[in-house]
VOBA-1610 file (N, C-alpha, C; in pm, whole numbers, padded with zeros to 5 digits, always signed):
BEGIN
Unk-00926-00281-05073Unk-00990-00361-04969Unk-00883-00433-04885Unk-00783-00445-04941Unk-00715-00577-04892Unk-00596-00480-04818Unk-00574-00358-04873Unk-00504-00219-04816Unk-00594-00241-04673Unk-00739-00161-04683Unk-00747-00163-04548Unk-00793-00266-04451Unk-00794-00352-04480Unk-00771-00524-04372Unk-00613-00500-04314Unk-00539-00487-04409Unk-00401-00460-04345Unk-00386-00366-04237Unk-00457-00243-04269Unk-00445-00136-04147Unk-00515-00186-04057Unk-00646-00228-04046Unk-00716-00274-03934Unk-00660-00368-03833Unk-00609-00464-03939Unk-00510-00609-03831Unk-00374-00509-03771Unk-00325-00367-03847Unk-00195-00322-03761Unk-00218-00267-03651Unk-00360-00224-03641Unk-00441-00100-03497Unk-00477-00164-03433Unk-00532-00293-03494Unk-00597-00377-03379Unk-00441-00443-03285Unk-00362-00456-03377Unk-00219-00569-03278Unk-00167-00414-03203Unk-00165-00300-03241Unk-00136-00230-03150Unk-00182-00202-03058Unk-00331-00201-03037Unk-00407-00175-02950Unk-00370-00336-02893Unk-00419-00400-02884Unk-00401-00528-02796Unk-00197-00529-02676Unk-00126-00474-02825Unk+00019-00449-02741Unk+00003-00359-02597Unk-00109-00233-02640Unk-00092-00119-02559Unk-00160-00229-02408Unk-00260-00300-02428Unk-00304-00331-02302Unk-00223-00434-02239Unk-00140-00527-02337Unk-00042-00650-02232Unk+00063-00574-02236Unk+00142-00539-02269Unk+00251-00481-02257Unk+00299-00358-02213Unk+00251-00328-02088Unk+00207-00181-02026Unk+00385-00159-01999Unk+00407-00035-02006Unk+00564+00016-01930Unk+00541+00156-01917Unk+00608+00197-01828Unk+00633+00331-01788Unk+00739+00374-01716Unk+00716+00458-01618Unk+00858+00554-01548Unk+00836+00442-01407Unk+01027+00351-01407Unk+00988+00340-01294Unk+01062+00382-01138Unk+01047+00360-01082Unk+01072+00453-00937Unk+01139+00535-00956Unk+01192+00664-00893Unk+01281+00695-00892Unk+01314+00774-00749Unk+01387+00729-00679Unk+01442+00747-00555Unk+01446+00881-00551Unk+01473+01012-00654Unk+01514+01124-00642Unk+01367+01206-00630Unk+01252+01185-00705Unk+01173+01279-00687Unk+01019+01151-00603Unk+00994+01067-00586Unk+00964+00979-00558Unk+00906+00974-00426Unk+01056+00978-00360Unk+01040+01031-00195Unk+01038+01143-00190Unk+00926+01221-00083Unk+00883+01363-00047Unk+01004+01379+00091Unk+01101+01414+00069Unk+01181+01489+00131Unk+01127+01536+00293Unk+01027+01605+00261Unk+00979+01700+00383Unk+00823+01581+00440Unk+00828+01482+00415Unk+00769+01421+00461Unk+00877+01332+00610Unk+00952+01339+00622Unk+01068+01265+00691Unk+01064+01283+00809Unk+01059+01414+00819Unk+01034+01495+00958Unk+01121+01456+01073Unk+01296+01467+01062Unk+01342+01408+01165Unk+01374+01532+01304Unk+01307+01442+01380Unk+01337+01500+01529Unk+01413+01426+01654Unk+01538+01507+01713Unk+01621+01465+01782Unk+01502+01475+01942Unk+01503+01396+02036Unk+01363+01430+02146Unk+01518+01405+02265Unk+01612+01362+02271Unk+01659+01324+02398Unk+01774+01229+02376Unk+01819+01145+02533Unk+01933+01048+02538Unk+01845+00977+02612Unk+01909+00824+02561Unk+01848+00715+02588Unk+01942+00596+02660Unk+01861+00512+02759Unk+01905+00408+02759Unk+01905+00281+02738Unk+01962+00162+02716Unk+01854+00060+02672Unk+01983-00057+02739Unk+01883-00169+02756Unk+01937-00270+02826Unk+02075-00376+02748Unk+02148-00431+02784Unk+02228-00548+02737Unk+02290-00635+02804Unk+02333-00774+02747Unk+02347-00898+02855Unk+02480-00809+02856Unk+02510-00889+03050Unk+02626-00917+03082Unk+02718-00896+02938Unk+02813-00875+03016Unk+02906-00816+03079Unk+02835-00658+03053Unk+02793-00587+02962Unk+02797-00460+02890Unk+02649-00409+02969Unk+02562-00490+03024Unk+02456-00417+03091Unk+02371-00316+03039Unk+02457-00204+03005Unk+02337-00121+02925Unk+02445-00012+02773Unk+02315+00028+02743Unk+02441+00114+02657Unk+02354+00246+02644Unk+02413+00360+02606Unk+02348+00497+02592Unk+02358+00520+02463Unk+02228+00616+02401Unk+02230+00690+02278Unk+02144+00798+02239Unk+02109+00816+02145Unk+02044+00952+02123Unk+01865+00874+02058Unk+01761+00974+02141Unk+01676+00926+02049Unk+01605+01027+01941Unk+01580+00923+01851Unk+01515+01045+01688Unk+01382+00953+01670Unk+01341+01054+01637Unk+01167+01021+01589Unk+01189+01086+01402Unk+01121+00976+01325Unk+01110+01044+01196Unk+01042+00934+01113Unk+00949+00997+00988Unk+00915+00906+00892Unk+00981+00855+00830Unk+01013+00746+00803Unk+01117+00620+00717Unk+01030+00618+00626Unk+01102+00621+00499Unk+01016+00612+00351Unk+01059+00462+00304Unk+00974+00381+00392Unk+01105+00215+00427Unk+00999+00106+00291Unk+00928+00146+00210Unk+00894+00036+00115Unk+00772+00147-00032Unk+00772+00038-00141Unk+00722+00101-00233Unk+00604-00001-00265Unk+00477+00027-00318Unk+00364-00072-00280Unk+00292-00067-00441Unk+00271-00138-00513Unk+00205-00137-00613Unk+00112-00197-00636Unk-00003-00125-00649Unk-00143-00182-00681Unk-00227-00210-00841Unk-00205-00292-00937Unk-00231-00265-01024Unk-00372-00375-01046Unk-00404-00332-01163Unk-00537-00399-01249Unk-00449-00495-01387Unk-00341-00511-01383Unk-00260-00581-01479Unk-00169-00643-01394Unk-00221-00802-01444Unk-00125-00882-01335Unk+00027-00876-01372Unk+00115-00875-01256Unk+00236-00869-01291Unk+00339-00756-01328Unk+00221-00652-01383Unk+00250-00536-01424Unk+00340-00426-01291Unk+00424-00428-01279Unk+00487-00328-01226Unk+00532-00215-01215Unk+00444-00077-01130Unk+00505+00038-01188Unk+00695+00083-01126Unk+00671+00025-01037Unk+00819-00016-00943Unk+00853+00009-01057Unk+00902-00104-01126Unk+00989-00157-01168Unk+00965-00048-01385Unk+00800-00049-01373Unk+00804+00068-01518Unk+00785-00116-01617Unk+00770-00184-01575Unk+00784-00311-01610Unk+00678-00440-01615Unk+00699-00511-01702Unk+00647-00666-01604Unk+00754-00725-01521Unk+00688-00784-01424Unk+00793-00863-01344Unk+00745-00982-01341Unk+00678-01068-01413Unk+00623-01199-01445Unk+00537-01206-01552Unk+00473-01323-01535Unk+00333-01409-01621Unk+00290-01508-01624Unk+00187-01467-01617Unk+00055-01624-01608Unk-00027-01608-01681Unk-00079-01772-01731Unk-00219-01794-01800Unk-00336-01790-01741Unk-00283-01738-01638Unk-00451-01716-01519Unk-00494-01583-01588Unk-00599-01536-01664Unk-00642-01462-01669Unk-00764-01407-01521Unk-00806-01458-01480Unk-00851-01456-01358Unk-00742-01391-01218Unk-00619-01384-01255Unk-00557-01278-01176Unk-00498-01132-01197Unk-00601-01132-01345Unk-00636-01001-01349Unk-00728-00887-01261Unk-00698-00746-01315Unk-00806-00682-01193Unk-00925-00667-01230Unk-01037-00593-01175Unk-01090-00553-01237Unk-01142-00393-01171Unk-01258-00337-01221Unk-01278-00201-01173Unk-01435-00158-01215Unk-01538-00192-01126Unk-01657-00202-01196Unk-01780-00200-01137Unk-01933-00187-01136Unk-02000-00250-01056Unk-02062-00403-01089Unk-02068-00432-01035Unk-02153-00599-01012Unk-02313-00577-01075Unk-02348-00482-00987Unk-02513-00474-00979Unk-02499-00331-00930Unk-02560-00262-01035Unk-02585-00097-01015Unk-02692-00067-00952Unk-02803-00152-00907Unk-02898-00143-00798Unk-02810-00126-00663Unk-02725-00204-00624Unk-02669-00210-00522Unk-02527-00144-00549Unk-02534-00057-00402Unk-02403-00025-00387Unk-02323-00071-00327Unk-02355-00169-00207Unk-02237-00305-00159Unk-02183-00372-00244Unk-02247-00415-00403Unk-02172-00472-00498Unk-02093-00426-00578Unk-02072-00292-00517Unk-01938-00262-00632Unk-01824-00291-00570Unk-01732-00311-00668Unk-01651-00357-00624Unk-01473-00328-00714Unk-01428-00368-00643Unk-01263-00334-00752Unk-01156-00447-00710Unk-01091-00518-00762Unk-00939-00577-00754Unk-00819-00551-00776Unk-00724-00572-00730Unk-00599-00521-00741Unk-00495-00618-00713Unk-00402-00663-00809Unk-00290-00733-00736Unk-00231-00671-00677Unk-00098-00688-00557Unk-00013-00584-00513Unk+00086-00654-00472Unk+00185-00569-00515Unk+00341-00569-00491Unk+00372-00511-00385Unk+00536-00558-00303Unk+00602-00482-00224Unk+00718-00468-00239Unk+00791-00388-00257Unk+00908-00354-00275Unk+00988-00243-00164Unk+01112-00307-00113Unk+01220-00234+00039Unk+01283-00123-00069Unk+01253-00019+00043Unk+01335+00105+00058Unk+01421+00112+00170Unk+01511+00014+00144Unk+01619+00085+00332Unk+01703+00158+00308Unk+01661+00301+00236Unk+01772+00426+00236Unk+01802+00432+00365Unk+01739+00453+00470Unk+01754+00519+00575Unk+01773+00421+00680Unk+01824+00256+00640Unk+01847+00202+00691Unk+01980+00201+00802Unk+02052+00251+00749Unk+02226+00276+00822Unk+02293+00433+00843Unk+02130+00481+00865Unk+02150+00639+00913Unk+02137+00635+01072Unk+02009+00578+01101Unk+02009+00578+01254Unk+01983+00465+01330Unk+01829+00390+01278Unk+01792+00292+01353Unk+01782+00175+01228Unk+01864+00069+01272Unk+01918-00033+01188Unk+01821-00153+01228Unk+01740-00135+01088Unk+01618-00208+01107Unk+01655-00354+00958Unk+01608-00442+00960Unk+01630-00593+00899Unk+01481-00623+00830Unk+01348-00534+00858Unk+01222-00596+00760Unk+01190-00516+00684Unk+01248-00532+00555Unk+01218-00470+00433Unk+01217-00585+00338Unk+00995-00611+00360Unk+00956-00712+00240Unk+00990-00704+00153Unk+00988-00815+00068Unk+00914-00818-00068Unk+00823-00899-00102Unk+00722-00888-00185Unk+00577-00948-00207Unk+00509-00927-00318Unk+00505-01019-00398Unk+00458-01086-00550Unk+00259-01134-00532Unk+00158-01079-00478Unk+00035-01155-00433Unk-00019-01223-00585Unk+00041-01200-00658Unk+00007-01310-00806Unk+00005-01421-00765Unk+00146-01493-00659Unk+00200-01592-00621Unk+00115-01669-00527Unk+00039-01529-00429Unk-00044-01570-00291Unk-00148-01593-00341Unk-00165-01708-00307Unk-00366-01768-00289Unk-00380-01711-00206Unk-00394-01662-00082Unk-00468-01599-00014Unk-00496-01465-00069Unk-00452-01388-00113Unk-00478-01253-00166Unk-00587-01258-00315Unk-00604-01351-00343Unk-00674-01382-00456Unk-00772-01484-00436Unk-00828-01514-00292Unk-00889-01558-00276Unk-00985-01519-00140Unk-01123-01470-00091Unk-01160-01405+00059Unk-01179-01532+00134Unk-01226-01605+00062Unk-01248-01761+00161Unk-01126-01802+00232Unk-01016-01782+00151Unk-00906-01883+00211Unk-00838-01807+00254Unk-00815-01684+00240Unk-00777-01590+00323Unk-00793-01549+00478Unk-00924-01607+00501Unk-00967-01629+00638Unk-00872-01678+00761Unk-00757-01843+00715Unk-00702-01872+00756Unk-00624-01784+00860Unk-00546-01662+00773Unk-00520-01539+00863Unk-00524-01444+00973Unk-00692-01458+00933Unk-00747-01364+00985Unk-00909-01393+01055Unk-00867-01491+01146Unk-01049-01518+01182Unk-01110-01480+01213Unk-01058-01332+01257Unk-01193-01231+01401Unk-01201-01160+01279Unk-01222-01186+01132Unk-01224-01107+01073Unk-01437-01114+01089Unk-01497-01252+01092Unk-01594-01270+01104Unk-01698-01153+01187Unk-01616-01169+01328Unk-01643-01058+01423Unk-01716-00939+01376Unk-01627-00879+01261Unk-01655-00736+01202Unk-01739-00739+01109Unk-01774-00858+01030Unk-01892-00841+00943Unk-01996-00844+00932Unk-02060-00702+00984Unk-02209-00684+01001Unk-02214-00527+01001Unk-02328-00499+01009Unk-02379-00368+00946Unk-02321-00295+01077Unk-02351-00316+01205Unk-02268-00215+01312Unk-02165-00215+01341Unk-02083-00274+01275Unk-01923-00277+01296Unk-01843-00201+01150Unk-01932-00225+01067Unk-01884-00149+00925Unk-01934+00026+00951Unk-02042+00021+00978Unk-02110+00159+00999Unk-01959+00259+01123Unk-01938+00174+01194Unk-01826+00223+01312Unk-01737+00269+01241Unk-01725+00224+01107Unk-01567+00334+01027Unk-01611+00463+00973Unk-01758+00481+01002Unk-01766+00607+00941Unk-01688+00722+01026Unk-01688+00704+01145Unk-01646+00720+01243Unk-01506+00753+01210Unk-01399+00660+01171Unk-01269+00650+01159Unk-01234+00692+01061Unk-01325+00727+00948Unk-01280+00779+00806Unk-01330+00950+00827Unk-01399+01018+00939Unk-01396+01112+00973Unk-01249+01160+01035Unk-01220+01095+01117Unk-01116+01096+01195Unk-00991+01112+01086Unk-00996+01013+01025Unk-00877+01031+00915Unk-00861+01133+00799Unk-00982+01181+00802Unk-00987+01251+00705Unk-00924+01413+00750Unk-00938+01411+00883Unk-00866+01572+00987Unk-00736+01495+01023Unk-00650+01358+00967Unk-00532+01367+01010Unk-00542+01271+01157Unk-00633+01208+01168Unk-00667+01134+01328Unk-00735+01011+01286Unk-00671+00893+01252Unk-00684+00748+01193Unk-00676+00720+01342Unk-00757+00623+01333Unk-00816+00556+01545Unk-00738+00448+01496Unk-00676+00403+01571Unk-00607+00286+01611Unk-00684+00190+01686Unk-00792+00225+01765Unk-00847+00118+01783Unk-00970+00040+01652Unk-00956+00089+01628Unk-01043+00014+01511Unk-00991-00040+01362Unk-00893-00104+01446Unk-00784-00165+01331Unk-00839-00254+01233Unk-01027-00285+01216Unk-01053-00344+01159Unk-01157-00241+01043Unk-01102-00083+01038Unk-01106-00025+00960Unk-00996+00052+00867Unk-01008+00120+00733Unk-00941+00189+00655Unk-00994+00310+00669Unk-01041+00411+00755Unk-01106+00538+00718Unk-01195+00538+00587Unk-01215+00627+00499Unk-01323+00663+00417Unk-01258+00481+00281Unk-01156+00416+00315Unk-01148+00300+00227Unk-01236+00170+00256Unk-01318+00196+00387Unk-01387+00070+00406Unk-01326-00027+00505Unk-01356-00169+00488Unk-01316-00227+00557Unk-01177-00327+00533Unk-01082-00338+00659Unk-00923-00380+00637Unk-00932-00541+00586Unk-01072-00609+00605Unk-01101-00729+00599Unk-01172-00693+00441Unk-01203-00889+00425Unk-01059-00970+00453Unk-00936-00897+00355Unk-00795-00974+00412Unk-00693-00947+00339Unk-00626-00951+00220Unk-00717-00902+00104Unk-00695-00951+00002Unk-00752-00840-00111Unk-00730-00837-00269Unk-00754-00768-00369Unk-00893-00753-00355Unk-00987-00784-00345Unk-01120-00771-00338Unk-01183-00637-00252Unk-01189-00501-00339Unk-01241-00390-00238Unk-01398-00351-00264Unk-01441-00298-00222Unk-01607-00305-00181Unk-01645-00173-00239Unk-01544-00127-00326Unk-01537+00043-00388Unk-01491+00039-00533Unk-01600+00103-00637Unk-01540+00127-00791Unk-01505+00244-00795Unk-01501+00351-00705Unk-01374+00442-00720Unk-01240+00431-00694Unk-01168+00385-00800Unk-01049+00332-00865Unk-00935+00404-00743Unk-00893+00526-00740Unk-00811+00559-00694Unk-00820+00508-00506Unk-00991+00557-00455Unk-00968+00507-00312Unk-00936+00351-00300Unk-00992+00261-00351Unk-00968+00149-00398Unk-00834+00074-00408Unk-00787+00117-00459Unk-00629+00124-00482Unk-00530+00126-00390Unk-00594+00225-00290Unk-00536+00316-00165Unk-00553+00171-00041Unk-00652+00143-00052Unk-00727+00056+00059Unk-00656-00102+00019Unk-00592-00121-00103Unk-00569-00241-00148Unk-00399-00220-00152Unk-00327-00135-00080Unk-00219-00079-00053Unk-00221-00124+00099Unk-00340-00048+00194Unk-00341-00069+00328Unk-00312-00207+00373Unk-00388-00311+00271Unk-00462-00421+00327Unk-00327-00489+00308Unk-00248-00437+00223Unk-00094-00530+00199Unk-00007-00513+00303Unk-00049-00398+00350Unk+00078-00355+00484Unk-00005-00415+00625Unk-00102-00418+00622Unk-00153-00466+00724Unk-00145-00578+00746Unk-00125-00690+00623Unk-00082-00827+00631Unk+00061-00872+00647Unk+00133-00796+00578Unk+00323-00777+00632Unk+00331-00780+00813Unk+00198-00696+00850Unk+00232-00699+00980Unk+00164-00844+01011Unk+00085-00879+00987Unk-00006-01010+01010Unk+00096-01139+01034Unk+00154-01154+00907Unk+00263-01258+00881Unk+00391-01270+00890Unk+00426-01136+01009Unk+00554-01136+01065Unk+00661-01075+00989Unk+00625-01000+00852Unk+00728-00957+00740Unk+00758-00870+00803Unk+00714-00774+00881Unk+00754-00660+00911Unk+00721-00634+01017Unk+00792-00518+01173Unk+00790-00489+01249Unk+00745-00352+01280Unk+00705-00308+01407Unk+00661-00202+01425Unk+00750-00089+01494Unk+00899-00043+01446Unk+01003+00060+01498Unk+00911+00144+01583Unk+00748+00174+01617Unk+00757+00291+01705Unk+00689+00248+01829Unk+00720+00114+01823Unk+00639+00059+01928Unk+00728+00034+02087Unk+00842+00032+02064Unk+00984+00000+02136Unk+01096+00088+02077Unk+01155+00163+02218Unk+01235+00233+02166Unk+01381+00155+02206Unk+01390+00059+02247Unk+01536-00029+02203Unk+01491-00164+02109Unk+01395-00155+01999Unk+01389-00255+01929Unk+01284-00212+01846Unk+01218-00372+01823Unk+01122-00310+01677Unk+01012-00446+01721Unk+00915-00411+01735Unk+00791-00509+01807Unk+00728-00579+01715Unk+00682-00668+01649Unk+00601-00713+01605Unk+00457-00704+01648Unk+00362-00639+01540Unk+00231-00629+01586Unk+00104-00628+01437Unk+00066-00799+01520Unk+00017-00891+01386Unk-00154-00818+01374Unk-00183-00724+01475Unk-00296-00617+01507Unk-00239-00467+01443Unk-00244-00389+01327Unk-00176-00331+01264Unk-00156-00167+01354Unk-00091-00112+01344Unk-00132+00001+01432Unk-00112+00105+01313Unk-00244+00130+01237Unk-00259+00240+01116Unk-00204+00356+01129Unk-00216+00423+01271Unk-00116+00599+01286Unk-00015+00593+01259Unk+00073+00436+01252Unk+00251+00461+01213Unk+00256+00444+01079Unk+00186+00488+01005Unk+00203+00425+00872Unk+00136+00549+00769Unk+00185+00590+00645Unk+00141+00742+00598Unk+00157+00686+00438Unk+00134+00745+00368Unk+00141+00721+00212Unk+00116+00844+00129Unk+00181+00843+00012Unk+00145+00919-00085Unk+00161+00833-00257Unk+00083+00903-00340Unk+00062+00790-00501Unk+00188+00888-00546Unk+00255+00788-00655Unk+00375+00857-00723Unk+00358+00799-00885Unk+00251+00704-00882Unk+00213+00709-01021Unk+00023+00637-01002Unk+00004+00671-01094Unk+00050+00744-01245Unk+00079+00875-01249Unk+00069+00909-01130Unk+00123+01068-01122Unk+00149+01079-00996Unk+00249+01232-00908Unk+00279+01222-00831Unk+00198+01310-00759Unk+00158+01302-00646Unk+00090+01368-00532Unk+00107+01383-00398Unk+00135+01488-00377Unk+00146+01550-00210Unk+00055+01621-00116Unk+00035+01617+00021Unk+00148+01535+00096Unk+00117+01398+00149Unk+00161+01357+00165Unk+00131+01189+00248Unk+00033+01220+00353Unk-00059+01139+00317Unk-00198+01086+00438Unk-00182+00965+00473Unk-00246+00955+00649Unk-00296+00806+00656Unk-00399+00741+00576Unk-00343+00611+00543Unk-00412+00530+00485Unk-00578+00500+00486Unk-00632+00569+00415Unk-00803+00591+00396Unk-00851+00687+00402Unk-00772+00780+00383Unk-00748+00935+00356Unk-00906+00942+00224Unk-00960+01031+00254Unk-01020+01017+00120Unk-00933+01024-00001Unk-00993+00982-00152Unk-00909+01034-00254Unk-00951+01207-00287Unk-01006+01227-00257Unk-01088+01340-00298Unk-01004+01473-00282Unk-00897+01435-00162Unk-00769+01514-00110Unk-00675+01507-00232Unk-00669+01393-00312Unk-00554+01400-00378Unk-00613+01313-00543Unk-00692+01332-00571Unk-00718+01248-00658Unk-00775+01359-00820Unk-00754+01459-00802Unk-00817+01560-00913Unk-00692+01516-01041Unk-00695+01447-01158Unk-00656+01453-01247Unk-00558+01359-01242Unk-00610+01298-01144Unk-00465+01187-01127Unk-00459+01041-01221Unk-00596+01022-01252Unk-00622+00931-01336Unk-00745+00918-01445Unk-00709+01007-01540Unk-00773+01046-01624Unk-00850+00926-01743Unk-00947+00942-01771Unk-01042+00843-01819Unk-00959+00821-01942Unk-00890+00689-01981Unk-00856+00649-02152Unk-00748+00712-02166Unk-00695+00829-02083Unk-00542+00868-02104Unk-00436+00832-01985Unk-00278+00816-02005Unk-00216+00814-01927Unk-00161+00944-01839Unk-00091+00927-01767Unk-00043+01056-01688Unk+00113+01051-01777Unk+00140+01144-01851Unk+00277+01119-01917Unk+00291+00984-01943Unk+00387+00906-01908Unk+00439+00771-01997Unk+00366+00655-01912Unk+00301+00691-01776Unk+00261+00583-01696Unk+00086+00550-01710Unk+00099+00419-01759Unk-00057+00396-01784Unk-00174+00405-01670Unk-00286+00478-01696Unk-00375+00457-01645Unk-00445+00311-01519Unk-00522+00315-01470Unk-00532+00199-01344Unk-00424+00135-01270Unk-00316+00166-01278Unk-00175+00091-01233Unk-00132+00201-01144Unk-00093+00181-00980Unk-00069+00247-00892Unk+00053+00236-00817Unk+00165+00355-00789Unk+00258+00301-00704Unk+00246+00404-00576Unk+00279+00338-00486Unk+00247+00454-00345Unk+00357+00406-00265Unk+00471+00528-00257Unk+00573+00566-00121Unk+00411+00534+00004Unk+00520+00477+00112Unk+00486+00424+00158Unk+00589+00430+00345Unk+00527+00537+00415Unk+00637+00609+00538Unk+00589+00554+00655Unk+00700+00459+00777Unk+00647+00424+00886Unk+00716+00488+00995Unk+00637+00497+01087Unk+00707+00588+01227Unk+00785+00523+01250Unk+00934+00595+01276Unk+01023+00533+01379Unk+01037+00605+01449Unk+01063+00488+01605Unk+01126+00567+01693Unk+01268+00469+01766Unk+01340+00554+01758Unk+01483+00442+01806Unk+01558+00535+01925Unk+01625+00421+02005Unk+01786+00504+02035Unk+01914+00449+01953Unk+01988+00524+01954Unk+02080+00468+01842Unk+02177+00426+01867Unk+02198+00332+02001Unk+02255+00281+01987Unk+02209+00126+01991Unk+02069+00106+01975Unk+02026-00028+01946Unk+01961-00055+01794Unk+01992-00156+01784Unk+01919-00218+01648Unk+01740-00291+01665
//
């Protein structure tokens, strides 16, 4: 008897280890980034302005996807697949995720959470166009991301969009995205992920993987919100800030818990890429289940001889 009390208390502390103490594979720069996602194209010679004395200067311009940050969406706070790691801790159990419905009568109440990380990739920083915003971002830390009320602060025309004919309008855009054609004007959608509002872990979807995807978007869309990051394809002698996100410069692919190709815009269905990617109660090789990392590619366009 007292034999198996012993085994029970050793399965049970293992099992409890397996869920706080998550680790796996983390980044790896070599298979990670999709190569042929990059797509660099030389289009011409450029000119671009400068003060006195030097007036202007000439260079070459290139168009190509920058694989310029790594985005992690997990259901375990702190949990990092970046990193294959934790990268903190708190007694907030409440900034945990979750993944579930509310009320199975209703399908507006399902719902999913996600903390999310950001982590800079400037490989391709001092190849051509010498760019300076490569976040980083901990939303464990942010009350606003863990909160829709106070999140508002941000984002007030978010009000604007919440109603049945302005949500219904992304069906629209998640068609579009789904052939490769994400509308830019309706920056207050994710294609088939729902809506970009508000800015925070809270998604309106218990399919885990789109979910995930949309709670990825909503992080890059706020980098642009709060000035972290600039828009390289907006100016071709600089890099624009645009706190209105412009979704076509921006592409993704998941690299865990498993890896998948090729990069879609953001609200891509999962349905494109989601067959076996996150298997019920098992991991994908060493990387646990519900925990997401997604390369993460923005348009540039530069001349090179400006920063």
């Amino acid at each position: 008897m007292r034999v198996s009390r012993l085994l029970l208390t050793v399965i049970l502390l293992s099992l409890a280890s397996d869920v706080w103490s998550k680790s796996g594979d983390s980044f790896n720069y070599f298979s990670d980034i999709h190569s042929e996602e990059i797509e660099l194209t030389f289009l011409g010679i450029c000119i671009c302005p400068r003060p006195p004395p030097i007036f202007y200067e000439e260079g070459e311009i290139w168009t190509y996807w920058e694989p310029f940050a790594a985005v992690d969406t997990v259901s375990t706070p702190f949990y990092s697949p970046f990193m294959g790691s934790s990268i903190g801790g708190s007694a907030l159990d409440e900034l945990g995720g979750t993944n579930g419905t509310q009320d199975a009568a209703s399908v507006a109440n399902e719902v999913t959470f996600s903390q999310a990380h950001i982590f800079p990739l400037p490989l391709m920083e001092w190849m051509l166009c010498s760019r300076s915003d490569y976040p980083v971002w901990i939303s464990e830390y942010d009350s606003q991301w863990n909160n829709d009320e106070l999140s508002i602060v941000i984002h007030p025309e978010a009000s604007l969009f919440a109603n049945k004919a302005m949500q219904l309008m992304c069906m629209t855009d998640a068609a579009a995205t789904n052939i490769g054609y994400t509308l830019d004007y309706m920056p207050w959608c994710i294609g088939s992920g729902g809506s970009s509002y508000p800015m925070t872990g809270s998604i309106q979807n218990d399919e885990i993987t789109q979910a995930n995807n949309s709670a990825a978007a909503r992080l890059i869309y706020k980098m642009n919100r709060v000035f972290m990051i600039c828009d390289p394809y907006e100016s071709l002698c600089g890099c624009e800030y645009t706190p209105v996100w412009i979704k076509s410069h921006y592409k993704t692919h998941v690299v865990r818990p498993a890896d998948r190709s090729p990069a879609y815009h953001f609200g891509a269905t999962s349905e494109l890429y989601n067959s076996g990617l996150n298997v019920p109660m098992a991991g994908s090789g060493s990387n646990p289940n519900d925990e997401y990392l997604w390369t993460v590619y923005r348009r540039q366009l530069c001349c090179t001889c400006c920063d």
